[in-house]
N, C-alpha and C positions, 0 to 999 in steps of 0.2 A: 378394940374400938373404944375412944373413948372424947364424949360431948360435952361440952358444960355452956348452956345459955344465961348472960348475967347483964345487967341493965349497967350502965357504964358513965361516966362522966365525959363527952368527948366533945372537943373543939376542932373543930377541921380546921378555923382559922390559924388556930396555932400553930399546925403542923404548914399552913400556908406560910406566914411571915419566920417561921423557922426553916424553911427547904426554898420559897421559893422567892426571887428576886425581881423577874419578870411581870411587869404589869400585865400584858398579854397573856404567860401561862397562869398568874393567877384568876383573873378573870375567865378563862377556858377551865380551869377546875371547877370554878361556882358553877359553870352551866352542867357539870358533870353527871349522867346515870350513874359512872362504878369508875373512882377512884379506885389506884391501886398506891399502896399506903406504903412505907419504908417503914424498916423496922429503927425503931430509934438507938437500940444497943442488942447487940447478941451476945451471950458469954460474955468476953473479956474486950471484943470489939467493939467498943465508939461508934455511932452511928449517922447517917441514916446507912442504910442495908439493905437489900432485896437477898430473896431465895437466889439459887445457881441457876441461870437458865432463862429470868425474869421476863428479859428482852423479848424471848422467842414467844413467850406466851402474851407477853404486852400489845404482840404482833399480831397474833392471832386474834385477839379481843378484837382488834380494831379491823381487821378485816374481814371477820366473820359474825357478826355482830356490830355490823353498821346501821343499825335503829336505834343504835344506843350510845350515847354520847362517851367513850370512856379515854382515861388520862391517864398518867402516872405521875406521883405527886414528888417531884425533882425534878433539879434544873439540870442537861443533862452531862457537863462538865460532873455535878458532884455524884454519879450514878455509880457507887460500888457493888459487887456481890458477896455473899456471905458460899465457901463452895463448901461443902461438909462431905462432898462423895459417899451418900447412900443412897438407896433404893427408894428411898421417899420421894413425891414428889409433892415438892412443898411451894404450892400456890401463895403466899404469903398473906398480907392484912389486906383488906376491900373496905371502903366503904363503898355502900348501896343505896340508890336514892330508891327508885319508883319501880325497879326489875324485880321482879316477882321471884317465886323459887321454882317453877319451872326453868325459866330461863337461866339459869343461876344452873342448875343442875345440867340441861342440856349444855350448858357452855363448855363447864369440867368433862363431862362425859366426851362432846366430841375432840376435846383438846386432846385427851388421852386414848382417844382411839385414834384421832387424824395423826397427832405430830408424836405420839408414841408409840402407837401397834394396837390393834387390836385384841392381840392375842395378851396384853399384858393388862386389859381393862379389868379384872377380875385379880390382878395379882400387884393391882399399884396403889400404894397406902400412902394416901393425902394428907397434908396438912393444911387447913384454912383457919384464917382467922375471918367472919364478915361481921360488918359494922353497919348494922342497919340506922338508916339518916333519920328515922320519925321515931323517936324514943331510945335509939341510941343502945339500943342491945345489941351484946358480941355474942357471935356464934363461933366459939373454938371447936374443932374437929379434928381428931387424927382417927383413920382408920380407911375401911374399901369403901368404892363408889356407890353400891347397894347401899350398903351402912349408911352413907350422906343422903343417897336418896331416898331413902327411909324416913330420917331425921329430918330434913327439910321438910319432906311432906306432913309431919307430925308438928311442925314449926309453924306453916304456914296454914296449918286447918287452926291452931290455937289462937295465932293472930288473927284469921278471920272471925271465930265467935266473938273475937274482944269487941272488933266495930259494929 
């Protein structure tokens, strides 16, 4: 398992006027709870990028989790995937406006019991980047669902003392 929380320099705009072309979908990002971000370059790949699989889970956000406004930041002509065929399952970069870490946690958790198995909740090693929107801190995670849930709740008691 392995975490690292770092305060970041991030423009959303940027990644706007660089992926997106649509006055509509950009103005449908600004209203946005949880951006889902492309990766700008992988290895040796050019980018923007998403994880294998992206679509299905971009589906499920928005289905299951209709209190919360969420997008994915591409237009959808320029929508690649990155496929690497391993056992990970790599949720990719978020940004996060006002969704708490409960919610954030129950999302991945049912994602991976409803559209993966149950049986594999305990044996499926995640990768997240999240980009929280008020001070711009990235939360990288690779490891089990426990492990995130763990860490998020150690995340979000430390940002609560701050306010």
């Amino acid at each position: 398992m392995a975490h690292k929380i770092e305060k970041i320099d991030f423009k959303l705009e940027e990644y706007i006027e660089k992926y997106i072309q649509s006055e509509y979908i950009k103005e449908e990002l600004k209203k946005s709870d949880l951006i889902l971000l492309p990766y700008e370059n992988f290895r040796d790949q050019k980018g923007p990028l998403f994880p294998e699989n992206f679509l299905n889970f971009y589906s499920y956000c928005k289905e299951n989790f209709r209190d919360f406004n969420t997008e994915i930041c591409i237009e959808e002509d320029d929508y690649k995937e990155i496929v690497l065929h391993s056992n990970d399952l790599n949720l990719g970069k978020w940004l996060v406006g006002a969704i708490i870490t409960p919610v954030i946690v129950n999302l991945i958790s049912g994602y991976i019991e409803n559209e993966i198995g149950a049986d594999k909740l305990d044996k499926t090693n995640i990768k997240i980047e999240i980009i929280e929107n008020e001070g711009y801190k990235k939360i990288s995670y690779e490891g089990d669902i426990e492990n995130f849930k763990e860490i998020m709740e150690v995340f979000e008691k430390n940002e609560n003392k701050k306010n």
